[in-house]
C-alpha angles and dihedrals in degrees: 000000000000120000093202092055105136091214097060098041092102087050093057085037089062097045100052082052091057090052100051091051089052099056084035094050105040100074089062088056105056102042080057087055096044091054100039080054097053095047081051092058097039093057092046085054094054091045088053098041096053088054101045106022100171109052099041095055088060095053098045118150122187118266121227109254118253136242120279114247082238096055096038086060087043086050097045097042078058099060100039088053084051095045087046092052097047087051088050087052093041081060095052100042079053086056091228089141138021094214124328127246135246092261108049124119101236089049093043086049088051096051094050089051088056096047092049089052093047089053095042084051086051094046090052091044082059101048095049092045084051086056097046089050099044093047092040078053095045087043091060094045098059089046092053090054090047103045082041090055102048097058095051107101115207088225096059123061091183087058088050088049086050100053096042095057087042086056092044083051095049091047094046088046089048085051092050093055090046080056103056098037082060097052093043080060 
């Protein structure tokens, strides 16, 4: 059995695809079953704990956290676009079409699915870029007060005025570039 054989490439074609949605897609999975898990365990918690208060509260382990509502959308979309696009290939290796066309629903469905992903992976770029930003603001803050603090003397009432008026321009400065952060964006 010849692997160059030009008659079995999409074969191996296809089987290389399937590979490759299996590694992409078992991670998903296993973060769903994880939290499904953990929302399994939690309820049975609360089940037991209404029934025997005392001695559960004294043998209480911490649960897993559970997914984001963010990142279980971002898990799911994942799996629908991989089931979608099993179903699109079943109907190929049947040989039911030979391609399908723009309109057709399944298409139309797996497009949607990608574009959802693609939004879901922008929303949580910017919400990580916000975080960095509002704890690279509150860093420089706490490093205006400090370094303000330090170079008031007790002894000296014009040195305290300075340094007020040096921390109120820091934290005006650190607002401005919030500002503009905000409107570049």
């Amino acid at each position: 059995m010849a692997t160059n054989d030009p008659k079995l490439q999409p074969l191996h074609k296809t089987l290389h695809a399937l590979k490759e949605i299996r590694s992409s897609l078992l991670p998903f999975l296993k973060l769903l079953r994880d939290d499904d898990d953990v929302k399994k365990t939690a309820d049975e918690k609360k089940k037991k704990d209404g029934s025997i208060s005392s001695s559960s509260s004294k043998n209480k382990t911490p649960l897993k956290q559970q997914l984001t509502p963010h990142k279980r959308a971002e898990a799911e979309a994942a799996v629908a676009l991989a089931m979608g696009t099993l179903r699109y290939m079943g109907g190929r290796l049947k040989g039911l079409d030979k391609g399908r066309k723009k309109g057709d629903p399944l298409r139309k469905e797996l497009d949607q699915i990608r574009g959802l992903l693609v939004s879901l992976r922008k929303i949580e770029s910017e919400e990580e870029m916000k975080q960095k930003n509002d704890s690279s603001a509150k860093e420089e803050d706490s490093k205006a007060t400090k370094e303000a603090a330090d170079t008031t003397s007790p002894d000296s009432n014009k040195s305290k005025r300075r340094s007020d008026n040096d921390a109120e321009d820091v934290a005006s400065s650190s607002k401005k570039k919030k500002k503009k952060q905000k409107t570049s964006k």
